[in-house]
C-alpha positions, 0 to 999 in steps of 0.5 A: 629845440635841443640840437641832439647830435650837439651832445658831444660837444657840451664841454668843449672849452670854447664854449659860452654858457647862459642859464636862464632862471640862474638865480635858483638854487639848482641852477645857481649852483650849476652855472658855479660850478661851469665857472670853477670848470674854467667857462664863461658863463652868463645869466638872465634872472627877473630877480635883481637882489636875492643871496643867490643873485647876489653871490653869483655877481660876486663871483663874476657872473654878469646877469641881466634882467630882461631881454635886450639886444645882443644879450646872446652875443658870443653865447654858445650854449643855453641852460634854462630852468622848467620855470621858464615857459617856451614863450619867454623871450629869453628861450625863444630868441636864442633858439630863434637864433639856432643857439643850442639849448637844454633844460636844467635836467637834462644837462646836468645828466650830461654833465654827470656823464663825465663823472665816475661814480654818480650817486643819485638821491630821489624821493617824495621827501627827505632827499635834501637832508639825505643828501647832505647826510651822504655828502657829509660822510663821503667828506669825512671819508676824504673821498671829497666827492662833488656835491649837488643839494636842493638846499644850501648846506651850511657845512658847504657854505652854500649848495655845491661843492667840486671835488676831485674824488670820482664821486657825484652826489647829487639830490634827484628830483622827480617832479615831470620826470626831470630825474629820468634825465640823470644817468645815477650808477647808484640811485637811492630812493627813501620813498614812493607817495602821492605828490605832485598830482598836477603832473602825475596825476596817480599813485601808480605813474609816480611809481612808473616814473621811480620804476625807470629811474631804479631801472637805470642804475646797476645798484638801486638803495631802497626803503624796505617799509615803503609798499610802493618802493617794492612794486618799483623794484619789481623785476629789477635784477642788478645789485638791490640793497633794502633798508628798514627804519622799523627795524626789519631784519629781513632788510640788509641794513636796519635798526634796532634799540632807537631812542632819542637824546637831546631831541637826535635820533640815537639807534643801533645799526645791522648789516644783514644781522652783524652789529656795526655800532651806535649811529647818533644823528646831528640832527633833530627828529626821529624821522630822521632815521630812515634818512641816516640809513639810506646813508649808511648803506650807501656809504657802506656799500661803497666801501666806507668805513663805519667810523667815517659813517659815524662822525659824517652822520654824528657832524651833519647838522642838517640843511637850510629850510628842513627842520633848521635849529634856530636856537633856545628859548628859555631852555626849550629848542627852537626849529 
């Protein structure tokens, strides 16, 4: 049972955190992040020796593995993944004990809170890649944004980063409407399809559901070729920003003359018709193009230079697990 009126007093220094599920790459690099924000924090995970496990001990975090007596001890504050079903003892036992708890989604929309500028990435697919293509820009940028994929980065090295610019990236997922826990000031969506049927049920909740993230943000960044992104924007009135990988001019951003070099997207870049330059992707596909143009405008309209938007997208070599090179095989690319 979340204690509402303990809202405020989340990240009161004397707090205690325990996530439960923190071996996940979200809540890994959450409970990180707490502990480089100076906090104790503590963990429960039933899995003992995975990468993540493994670099969240090396870092100093005690993680336990089943329930005991007193493993709440000293807590304040518990953080637990979706994952985790009311009936575990590692969620029932402290809300037994009247310990404050929050699901992962809601708390990190707390925790975006404190941030200034939060930059949410949402989606049916591409929100990983796109989110390390943002995330690269604003750091060749020298904004040095704080930073939340769904995937490790290797440019990173690993999912997070803390910065101390005013920007918070972070990747928006919107299985059972966890984004609508977020509090984006720019929320970008690359596209509106049919998934996760066993919660959504239809086409048309998955749009309601993107309809109420765009609504919460006062800029909305979305894909002018995606039917589904227009009936989610419909009535939208604050700053809303189209782009096109078809190249439609009727977008604000678009592309022209694409072409592939090397297996890497290659395309001319428009701004409501004015030619900016050439943008060469680092990563391998053509689909990939729609992407770069939801980082483009978004960096672009935040006030970043086109060189910058240049050299993020052109050093971005993708994220783990999505479309990953592995190398060549008698001259042939190997992803």
């Amino acid at each position: 049972m979340l204690i509402v009126d303990d809202k405020n007093t989340i990240f009161s220094s004397e707090n205690v955190f325990f996530f439960v599920g923190i071996g996940g790459i979200s809540m890994s690099a959450l409970a990180l992040i707490m502990l480089e924000k100076g906090f104790e924090v503590r963990g429960y995970d039933r899995d003992s020796d995975t990468p993540l496990v493994n670099q969240l001990k090396k870092a100093g975090i005690p993680i336990c593995h089943s329930y005991y007596d007193g493993v709440f001890d000293g807590v304040t504050r518990v953080v637990y993944t979706a994952a985790i079903q009311d009936s575990d003892i590692m969620l029932s036992a402290p809300r037994t004990m009247g310990l404050f708890t929050m699901e992962r989604s809601e708390f990190l929309g707390q925790l975006m809170k404190t941030e200034g500028n939060p930059i949410g990435i949402a989606g049916t697919h591409g929100k990983s890649s796109t989110t390390g293509m943002i995330s690269s820009i604003f750091l060749e940028a020298r904004r040095d944004p704080t930073v939340l994929v769904g995937a490790e980065m290797p440019s990173l090295g690993g999912c997070y980063h803390i910065g101390k610019g005013k920007d918070f990236i972070f990747e928006a997922c919107e299985y059972k409407d966890s984004f609508l826990d977020f509090f984006p000031g720019v929320a970008v969506v690359l596209n509106i399809a049919l998934d996760h049927v066993d919660y959504f049920g239809t086409i048309e909740n998955i749009i309601a559901s993107f309809r109420k993230y765009i609504f919460i943000a006062h800029t909305a960044i979305l894909n002018y070729d995606c039917e589904n992104c227009h009936k989610a924007a419909e009535g939208y009135e604050n700053t809303l920003i189209w782009f096109s990988e078809s190249g439609n001019e009727n977008a604000d951003y678009y592309a022209g003359n694409m072409r592939l070099d090397n297996g890497c997207a290659v395309f001319d870049a428009y701004f409501k018709g004015q030619y900016l330059g050439v943008l060469h992707l680092g990563v391998v596909g053509a689909f990939h193009i729609g992407n770069a143009l939801a980082a483009l405008a978004t960096a672009h309209s935040q006030g970043i230079d086109f060189v910058f938007i240049q050299k993020g997208l052109a050093s971005f070599t993708g994220v783990k697990r999505r479309f990953e090179r592995k190398g060549y095989y008698h001259g042939a690319l190997v992803v």
